[in-house]
mmCIF file of the N, C-alpha and C atoms, coordinates in Angstrom:
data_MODEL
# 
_entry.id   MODEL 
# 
loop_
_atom_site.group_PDB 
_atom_site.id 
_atom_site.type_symbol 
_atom_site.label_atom_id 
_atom_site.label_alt_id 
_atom_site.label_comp_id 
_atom_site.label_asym_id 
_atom_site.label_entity_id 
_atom_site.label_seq_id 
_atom_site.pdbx_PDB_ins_code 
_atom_site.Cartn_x 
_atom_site.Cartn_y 
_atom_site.Cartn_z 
_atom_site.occupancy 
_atom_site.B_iso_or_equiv 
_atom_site.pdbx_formal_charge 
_atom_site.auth_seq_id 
_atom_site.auth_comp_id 
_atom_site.auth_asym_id 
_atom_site.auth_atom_id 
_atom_site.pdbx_PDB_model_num 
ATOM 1   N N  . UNK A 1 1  ? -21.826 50.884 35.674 1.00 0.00 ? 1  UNK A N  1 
ATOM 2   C CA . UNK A 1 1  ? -21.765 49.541 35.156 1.00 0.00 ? 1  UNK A CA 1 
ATOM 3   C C  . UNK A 1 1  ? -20.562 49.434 34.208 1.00 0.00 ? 1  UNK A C  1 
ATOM 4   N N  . UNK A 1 2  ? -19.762 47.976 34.849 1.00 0.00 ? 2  UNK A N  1 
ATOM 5   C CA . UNK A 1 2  ? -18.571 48.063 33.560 1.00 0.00 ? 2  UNK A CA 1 
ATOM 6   C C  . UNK A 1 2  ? -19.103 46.929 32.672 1.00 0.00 ? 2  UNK A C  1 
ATOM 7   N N  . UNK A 1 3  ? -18.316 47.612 31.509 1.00 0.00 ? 3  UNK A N  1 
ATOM 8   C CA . UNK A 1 3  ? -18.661 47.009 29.940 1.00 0.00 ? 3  UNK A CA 1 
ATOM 9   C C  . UNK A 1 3  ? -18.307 45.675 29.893 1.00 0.00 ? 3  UNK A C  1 
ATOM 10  N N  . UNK A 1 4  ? -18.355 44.542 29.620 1.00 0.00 ? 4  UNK A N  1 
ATOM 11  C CA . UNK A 1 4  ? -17.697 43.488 29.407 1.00 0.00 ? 4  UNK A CA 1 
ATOM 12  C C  . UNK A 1 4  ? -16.784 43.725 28.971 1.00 0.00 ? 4  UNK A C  1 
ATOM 13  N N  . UNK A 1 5  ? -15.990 42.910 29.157 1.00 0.00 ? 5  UNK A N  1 
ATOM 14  C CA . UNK A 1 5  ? -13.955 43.114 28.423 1.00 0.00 ? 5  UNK A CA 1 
ATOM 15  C C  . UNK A 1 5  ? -13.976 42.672 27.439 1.00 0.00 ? 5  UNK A C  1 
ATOM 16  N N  . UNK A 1 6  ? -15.031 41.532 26.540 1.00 0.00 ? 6  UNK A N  1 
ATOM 17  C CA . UNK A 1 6  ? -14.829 41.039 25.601 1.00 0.00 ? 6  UNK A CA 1 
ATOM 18  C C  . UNK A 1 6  ? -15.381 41.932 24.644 1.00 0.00 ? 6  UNK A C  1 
ATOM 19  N N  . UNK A 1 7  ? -16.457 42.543 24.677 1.00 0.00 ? 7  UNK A N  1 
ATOM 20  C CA . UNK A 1 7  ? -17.587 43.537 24.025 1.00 0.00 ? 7  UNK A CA 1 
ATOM 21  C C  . UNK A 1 7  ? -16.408 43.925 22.876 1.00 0.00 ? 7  UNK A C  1 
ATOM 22  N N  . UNK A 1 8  ? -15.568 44.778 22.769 1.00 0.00 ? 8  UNK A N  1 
ATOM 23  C CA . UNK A 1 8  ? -14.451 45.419 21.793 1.00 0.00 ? 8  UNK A CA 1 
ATOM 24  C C  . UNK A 1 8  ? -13.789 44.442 20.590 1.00 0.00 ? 8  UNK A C  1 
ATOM 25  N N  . UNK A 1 9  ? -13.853 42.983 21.553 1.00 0.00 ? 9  UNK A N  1 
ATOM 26  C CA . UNK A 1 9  ? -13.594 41.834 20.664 1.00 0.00 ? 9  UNK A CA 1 
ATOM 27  C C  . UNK A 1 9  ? -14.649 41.328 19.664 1.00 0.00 ? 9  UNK A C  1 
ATOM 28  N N  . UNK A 1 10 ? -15.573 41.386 20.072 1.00 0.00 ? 10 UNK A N  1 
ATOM 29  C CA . UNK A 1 10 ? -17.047 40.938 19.583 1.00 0.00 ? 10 UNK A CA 1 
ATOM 30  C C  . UNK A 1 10 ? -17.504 41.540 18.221 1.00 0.00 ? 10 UNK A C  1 
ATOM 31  N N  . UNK A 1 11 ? -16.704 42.520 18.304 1.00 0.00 ? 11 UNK A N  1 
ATOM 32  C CA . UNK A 1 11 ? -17.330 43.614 16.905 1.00 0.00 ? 11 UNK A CA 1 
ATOM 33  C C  . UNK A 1 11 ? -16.277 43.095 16.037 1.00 0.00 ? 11 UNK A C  1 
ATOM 34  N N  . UNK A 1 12 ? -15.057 42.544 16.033 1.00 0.00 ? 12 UNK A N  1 
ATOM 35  C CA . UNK A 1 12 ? -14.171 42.792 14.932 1.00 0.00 ? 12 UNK A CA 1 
ATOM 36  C C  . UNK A 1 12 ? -14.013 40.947 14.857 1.00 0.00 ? 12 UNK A C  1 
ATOM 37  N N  . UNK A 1 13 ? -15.293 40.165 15.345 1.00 0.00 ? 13 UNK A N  1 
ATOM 38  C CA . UNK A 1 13 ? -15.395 38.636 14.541 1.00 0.00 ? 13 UNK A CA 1 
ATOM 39  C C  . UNK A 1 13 ? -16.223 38.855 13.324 1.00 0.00 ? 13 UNK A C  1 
ATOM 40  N N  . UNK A 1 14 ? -15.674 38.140 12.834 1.00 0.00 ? 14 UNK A N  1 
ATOM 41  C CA . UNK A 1 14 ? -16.859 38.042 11.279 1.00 0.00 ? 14 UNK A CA 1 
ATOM 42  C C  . UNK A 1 14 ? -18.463 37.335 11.686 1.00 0.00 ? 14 UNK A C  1 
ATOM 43  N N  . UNK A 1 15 ? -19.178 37.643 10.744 1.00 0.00 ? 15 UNK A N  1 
ATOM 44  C CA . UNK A 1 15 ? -20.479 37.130 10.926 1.00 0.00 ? 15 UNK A CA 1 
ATOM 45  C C  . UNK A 1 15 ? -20.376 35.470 10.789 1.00 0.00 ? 15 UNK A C  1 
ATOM 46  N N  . UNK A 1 16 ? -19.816 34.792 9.489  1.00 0.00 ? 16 UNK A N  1 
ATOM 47  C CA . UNK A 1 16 ? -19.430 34.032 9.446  1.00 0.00 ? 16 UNK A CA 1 
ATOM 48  C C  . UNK A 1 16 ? -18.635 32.899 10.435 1.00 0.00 ? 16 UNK A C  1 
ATOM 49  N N  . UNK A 1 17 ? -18.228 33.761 11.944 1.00 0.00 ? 17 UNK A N  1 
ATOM 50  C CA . UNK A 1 17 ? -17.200 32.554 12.459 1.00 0.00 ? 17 UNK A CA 1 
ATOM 51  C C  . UNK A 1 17 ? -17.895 31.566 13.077 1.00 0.00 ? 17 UNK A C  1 
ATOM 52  N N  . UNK A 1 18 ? -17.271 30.434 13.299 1.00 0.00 ? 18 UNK A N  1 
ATOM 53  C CA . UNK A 1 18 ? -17.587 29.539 13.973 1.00 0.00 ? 18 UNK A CA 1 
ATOM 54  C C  . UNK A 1 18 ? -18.188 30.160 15.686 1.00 0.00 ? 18 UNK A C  1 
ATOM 55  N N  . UNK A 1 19 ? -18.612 29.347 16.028 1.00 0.00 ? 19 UNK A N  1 
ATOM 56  C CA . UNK A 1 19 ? -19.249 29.421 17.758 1.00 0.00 ? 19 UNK A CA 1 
ATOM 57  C C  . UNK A 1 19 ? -18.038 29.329 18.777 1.00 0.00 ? 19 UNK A C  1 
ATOM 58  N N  . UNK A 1 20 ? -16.876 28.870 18.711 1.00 0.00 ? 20 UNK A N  1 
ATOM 59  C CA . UNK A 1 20 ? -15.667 28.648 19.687 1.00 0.00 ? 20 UNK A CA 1 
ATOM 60  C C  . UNK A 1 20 ? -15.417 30.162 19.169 1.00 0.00 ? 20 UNK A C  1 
ATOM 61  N N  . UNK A 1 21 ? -15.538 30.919 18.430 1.00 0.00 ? 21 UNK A N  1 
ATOM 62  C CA . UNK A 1 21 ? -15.206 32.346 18.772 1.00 0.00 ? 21 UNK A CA 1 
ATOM 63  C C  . UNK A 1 21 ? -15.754 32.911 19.346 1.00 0.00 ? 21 UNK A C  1 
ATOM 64  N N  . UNK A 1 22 ? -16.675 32.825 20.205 1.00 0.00 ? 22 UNK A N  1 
ATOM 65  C CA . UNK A 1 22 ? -17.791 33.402 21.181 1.00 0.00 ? 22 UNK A CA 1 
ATOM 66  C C  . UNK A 1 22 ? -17.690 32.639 22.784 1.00 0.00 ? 22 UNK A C  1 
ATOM 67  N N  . UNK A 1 23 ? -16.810 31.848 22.722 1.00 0.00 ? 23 UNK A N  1 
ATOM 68  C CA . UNK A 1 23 ? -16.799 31.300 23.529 1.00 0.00 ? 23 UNK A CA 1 
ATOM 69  C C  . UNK A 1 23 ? -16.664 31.649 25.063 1.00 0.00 ? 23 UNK A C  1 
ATOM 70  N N  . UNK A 1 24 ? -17.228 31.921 26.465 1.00 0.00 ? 24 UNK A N  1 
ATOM 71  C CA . UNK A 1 24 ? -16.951 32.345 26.998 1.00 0.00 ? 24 UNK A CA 1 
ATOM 72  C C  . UNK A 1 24 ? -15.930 32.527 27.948 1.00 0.00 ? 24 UNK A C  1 
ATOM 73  N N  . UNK A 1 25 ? -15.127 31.681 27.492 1.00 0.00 ? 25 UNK A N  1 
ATOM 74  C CA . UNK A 1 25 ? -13.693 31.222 28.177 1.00 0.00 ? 25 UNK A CA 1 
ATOM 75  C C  . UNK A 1 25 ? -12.684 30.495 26.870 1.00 0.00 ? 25 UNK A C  1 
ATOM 76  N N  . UNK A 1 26 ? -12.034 31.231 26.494 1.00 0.00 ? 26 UNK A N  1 
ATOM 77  C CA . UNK A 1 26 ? -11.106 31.130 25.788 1.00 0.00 ? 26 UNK A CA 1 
ATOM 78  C C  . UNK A 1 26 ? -10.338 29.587 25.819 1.00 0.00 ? 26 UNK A C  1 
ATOM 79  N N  . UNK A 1 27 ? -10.483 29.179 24.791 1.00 0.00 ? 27 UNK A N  1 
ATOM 80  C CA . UNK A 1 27 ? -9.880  28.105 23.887 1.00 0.00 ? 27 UNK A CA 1 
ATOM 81  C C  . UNK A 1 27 ? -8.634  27.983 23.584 1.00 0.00 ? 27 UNK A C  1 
ATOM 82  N N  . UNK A 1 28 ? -7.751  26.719 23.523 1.00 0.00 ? 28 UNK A N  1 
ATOM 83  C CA . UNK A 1 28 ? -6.263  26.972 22.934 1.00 0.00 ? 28 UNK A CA 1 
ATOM 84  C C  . UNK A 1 28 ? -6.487  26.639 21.340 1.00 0.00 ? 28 UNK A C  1 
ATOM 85  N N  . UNK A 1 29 ? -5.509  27.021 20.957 1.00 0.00 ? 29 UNK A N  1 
ATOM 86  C CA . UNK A 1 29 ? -5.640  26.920 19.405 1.00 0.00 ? 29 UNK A CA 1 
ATOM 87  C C  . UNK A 1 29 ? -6.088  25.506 19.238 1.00 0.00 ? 29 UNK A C  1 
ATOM 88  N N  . UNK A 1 30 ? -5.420  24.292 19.443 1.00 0.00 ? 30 UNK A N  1 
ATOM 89  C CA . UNK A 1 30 ? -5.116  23.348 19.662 1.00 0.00 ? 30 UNK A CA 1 
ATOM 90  C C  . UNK A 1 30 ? -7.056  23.153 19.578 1.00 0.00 ? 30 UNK A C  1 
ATOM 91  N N  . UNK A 1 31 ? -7.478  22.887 20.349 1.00 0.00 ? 31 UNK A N  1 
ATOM 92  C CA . UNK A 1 31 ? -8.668  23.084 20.796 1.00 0.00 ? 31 UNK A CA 1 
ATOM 93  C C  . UNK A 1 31 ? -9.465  23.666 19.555 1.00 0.00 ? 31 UNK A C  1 
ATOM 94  N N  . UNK A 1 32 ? -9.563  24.738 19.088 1.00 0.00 ? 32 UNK A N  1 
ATOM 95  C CA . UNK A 1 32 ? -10.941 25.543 18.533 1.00 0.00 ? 32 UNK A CA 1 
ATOM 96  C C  . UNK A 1 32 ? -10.458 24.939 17.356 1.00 0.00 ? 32 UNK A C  1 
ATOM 97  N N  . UNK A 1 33 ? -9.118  24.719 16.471 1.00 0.00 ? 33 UNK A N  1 
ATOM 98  C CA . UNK A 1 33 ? -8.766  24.023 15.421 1.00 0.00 ? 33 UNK A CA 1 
ATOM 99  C C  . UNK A 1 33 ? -9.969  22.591 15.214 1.00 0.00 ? 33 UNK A C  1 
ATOM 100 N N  . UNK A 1 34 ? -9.797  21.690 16.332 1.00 0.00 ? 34 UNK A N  1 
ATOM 101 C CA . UNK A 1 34 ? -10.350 20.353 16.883 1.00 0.00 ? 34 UNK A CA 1 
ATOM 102 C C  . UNK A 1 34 ? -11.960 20.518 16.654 1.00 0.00 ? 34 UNK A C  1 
ATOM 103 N N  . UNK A 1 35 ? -12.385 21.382 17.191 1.00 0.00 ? 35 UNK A N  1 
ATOM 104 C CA . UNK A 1 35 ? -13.724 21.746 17.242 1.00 0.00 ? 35 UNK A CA 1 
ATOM 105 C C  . UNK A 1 35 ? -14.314 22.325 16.610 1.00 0.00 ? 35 UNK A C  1 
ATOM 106 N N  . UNK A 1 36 ? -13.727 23.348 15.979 1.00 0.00 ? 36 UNK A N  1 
ATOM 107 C CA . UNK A 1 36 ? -13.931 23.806 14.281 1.00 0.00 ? 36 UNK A CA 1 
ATOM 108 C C  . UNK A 1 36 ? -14.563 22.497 13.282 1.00 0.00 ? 36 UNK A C  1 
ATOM 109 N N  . UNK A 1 37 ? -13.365 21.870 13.424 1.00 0.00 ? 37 UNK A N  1 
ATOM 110 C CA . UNK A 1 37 ? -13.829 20.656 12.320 1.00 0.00 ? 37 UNK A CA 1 
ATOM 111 C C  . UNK A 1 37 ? -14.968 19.359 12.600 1.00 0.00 ? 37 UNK A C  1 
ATOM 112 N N  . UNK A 1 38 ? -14.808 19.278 14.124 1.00 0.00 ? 38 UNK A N  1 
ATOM 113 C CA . UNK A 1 38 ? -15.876 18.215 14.686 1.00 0.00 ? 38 UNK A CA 1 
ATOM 114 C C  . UNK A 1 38 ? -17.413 18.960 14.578 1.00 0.00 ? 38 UNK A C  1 
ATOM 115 N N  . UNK A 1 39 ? -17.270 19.746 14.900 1.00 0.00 ? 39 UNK A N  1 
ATOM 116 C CA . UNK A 1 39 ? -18.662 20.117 15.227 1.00 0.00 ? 39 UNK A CA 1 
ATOM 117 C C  . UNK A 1 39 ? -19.417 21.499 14.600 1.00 0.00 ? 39 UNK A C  1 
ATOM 118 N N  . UNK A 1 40 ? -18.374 22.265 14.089 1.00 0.00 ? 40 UNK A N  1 
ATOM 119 C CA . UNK A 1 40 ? -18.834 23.712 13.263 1.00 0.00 ? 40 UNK A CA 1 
ATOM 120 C C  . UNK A 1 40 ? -18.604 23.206 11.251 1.00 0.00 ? 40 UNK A C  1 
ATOM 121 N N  . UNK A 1 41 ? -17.366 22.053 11.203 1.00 0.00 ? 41 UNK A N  1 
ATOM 122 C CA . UNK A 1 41 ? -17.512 21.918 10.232 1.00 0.00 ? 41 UNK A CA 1 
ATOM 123 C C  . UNK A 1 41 ? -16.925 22.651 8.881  1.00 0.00 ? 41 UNK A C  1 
ATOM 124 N N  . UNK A 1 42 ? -15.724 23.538 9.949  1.00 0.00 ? 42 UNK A N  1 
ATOM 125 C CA . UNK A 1 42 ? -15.577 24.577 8.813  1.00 0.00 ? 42 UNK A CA 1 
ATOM 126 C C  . UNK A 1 42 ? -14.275 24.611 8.930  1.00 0.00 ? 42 UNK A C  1 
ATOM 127 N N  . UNK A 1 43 ? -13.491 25.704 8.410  1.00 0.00 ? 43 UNK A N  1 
ATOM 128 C CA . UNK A 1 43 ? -12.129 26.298 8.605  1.00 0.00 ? 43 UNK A CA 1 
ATOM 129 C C  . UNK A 1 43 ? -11.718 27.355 9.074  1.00 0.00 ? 43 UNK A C  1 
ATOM 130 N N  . UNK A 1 44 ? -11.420 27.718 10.547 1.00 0.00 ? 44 UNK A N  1 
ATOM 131 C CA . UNK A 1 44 ? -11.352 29.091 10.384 1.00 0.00 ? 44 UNK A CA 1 
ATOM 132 C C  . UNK A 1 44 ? -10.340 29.423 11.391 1.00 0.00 ? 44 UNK A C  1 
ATOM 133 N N  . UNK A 1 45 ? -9.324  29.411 10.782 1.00 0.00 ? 45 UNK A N  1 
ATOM 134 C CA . UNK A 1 45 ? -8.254  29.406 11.372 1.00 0.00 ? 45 UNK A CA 1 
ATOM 135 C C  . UNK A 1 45 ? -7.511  31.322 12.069 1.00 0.00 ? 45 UNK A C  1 
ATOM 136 N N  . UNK A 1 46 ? -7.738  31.472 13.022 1.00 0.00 ? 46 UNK A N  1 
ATOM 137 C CA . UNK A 1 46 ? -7.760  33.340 13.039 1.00 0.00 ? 46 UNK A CA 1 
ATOM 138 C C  . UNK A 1 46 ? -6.352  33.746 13.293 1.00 0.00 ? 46 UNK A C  1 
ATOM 139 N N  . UNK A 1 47 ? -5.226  32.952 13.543 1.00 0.00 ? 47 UNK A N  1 
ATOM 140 C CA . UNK A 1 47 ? -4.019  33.326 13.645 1.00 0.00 ? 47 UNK A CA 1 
ATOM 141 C C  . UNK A 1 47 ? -2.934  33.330 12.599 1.00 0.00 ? 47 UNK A C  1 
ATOM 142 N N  . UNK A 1 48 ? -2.023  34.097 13.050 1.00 0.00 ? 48 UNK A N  1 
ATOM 143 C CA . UNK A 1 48 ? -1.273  34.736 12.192 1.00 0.00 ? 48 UNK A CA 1 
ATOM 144 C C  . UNK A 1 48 ? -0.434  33.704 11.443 1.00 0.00 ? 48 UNK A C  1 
ATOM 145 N N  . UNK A 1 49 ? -0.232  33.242 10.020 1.00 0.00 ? 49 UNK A N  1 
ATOM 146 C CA . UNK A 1 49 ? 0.354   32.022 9.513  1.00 0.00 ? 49 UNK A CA 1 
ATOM 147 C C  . UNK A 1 49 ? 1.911   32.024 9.504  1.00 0.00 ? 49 UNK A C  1 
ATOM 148 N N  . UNK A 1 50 ? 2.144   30.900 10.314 1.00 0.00 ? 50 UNK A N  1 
ATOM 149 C CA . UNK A 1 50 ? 3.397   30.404 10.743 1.00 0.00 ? 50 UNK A CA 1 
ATOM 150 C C  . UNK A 1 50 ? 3.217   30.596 11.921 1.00 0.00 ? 50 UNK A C  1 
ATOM 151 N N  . UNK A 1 51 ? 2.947   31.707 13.136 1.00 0.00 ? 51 UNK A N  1 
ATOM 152 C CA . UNK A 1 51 ? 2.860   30.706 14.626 1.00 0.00 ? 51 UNK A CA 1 
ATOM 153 C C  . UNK A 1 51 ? 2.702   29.987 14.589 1.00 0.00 ? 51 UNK A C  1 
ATOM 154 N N  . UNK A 1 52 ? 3.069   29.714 16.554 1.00 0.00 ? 52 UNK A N  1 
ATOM 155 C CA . UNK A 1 52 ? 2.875   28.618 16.641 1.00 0.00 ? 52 UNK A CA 1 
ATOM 156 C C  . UNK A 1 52 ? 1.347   28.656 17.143 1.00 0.00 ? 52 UNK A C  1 
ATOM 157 N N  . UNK A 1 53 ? 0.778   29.137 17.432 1.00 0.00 ? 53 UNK A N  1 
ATOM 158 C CA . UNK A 1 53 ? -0.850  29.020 17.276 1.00 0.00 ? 53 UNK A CA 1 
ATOM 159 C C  . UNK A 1 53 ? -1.345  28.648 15.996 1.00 0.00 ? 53 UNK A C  1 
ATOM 160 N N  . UNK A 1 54 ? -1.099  29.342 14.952 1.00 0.00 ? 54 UNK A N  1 
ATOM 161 C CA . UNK A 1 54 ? -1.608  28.727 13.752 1.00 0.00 ? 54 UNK A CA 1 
ATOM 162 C C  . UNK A 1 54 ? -0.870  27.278 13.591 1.00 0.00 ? 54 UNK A C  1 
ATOM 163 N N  . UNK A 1 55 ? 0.058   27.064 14.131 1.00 0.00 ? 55 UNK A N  1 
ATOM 164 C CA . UNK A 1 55 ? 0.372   25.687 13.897 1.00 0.00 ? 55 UNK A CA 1 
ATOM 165 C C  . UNK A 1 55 ? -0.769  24.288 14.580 1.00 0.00 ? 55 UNK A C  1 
ATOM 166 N N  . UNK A 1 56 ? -0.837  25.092 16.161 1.00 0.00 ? 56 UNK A N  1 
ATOM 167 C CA . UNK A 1 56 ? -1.717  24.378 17.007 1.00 0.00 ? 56 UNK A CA 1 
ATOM 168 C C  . UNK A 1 56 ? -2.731  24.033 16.332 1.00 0.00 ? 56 UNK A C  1 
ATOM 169 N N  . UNK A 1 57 ? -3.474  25.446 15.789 1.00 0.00 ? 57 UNK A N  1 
ATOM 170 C CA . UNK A 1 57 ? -5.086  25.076 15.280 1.00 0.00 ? 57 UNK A CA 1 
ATOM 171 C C  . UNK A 1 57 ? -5.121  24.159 14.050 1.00 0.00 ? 57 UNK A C  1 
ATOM 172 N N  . UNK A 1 58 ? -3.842  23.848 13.318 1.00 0.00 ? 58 UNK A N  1 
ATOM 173 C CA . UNK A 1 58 ? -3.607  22.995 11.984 1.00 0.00 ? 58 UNK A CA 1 
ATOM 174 C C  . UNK A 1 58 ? -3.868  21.598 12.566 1.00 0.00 ? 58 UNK A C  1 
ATOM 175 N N  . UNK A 1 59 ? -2.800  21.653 13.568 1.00 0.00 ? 59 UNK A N  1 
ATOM 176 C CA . UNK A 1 59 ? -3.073  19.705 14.767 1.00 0.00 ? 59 UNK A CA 1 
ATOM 177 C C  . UNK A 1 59 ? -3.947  19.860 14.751 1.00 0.00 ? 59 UNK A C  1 
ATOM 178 N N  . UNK A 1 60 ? -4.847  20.378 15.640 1.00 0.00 ? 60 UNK A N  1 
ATOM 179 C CA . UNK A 1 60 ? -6.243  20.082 15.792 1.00 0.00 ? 60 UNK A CA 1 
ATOM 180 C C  . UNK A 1 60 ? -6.919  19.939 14.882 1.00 0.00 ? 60 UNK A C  1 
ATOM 181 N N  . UNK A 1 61 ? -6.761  20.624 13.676 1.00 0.00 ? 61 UNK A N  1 
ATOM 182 C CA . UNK A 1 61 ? -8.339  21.023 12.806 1.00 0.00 ? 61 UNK A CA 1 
ATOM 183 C C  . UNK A 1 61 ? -7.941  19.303 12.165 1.00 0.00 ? 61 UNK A C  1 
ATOM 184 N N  . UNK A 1 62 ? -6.392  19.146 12.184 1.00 0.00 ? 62 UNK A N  1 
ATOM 185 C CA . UNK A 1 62 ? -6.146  17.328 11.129 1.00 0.00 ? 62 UNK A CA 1 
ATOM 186 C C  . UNK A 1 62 ? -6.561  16.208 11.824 1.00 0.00 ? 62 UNK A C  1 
ATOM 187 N N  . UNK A 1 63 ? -6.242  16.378 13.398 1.00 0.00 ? 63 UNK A N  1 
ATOM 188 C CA . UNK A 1 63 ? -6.547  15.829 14.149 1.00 0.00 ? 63 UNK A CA 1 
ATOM 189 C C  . UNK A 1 63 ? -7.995  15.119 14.184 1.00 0.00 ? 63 UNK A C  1 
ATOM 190 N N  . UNK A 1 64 ? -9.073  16.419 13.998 1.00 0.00 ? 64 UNK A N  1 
ATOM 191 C CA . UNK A 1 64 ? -10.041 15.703 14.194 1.00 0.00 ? 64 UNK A CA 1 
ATOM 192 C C  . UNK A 1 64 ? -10.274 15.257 12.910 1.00 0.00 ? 64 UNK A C  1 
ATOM 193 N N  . UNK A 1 65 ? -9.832  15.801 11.480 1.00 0.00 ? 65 UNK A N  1 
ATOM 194 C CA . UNK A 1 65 ? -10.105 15.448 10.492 1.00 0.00 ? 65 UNK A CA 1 
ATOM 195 C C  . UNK A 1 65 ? -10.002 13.584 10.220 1.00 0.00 ? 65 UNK A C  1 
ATOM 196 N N  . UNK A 1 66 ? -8.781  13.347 10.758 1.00 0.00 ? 66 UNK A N  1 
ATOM 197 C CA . UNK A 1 66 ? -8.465  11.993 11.289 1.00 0.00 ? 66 UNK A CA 1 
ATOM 198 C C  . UNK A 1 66 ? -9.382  11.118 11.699 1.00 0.00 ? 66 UNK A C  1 
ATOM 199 N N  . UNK A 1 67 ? -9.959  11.941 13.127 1.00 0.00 ? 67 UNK A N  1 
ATOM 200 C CA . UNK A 1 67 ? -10.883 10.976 13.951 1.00 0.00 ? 67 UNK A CA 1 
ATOM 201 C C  . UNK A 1 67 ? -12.491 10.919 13.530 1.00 0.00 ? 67 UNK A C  1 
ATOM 202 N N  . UNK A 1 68 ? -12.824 11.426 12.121 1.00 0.00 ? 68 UNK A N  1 
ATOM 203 C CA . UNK A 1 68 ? -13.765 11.518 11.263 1.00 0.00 ? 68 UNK A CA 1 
ATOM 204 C C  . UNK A 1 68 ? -14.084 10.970 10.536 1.00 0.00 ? 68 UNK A C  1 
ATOM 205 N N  . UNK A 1 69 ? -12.601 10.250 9.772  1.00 0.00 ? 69 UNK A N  1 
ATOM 206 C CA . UNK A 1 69 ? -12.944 9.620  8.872  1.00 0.00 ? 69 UNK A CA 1 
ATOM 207 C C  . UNK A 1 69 ? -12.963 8.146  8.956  1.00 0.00 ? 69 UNK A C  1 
ATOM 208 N N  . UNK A 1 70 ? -12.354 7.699  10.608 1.00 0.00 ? 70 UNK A N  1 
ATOM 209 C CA . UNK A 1 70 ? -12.487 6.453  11.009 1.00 0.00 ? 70 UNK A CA 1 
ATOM 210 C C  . UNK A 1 70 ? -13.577 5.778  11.305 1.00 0.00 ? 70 UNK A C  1 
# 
């Protein structure tokens, strides 16, 4: 029996993360930023600051911050 591929990933999320880190099909930054804030409510941004992934998950996380407060 092979191991899941993600299993190795699974150990080194925090207890704390949001649910789009478990996700079973991978998210763009863009995305888990968005959904972080709509629906988990939190901040948790896992990329390295200044990519452009951490940039993505910033759009998103303002993005929805935006469509929240309308």
């Amino acid at each position: 029996m092979t191991p899941h591929p993600t299993a190795p990933i699974r150990h080194s999320i925090p207890d704390d993360a949001p649910c789009t880190a478990f996700a079973p099909c991978p998210v763009g930054a863009y995305r888990r930023g968005l959904e972080d804030r709509r629906y988990d409510h939190c901040y948790f941004n896992p990329y390295r600051a200044g990519s452009v992934e951490w940039w993505d998950y910033q759009r998103g996380f303002e993005d929805a911050t935006i469509g929240n407060t309308q």
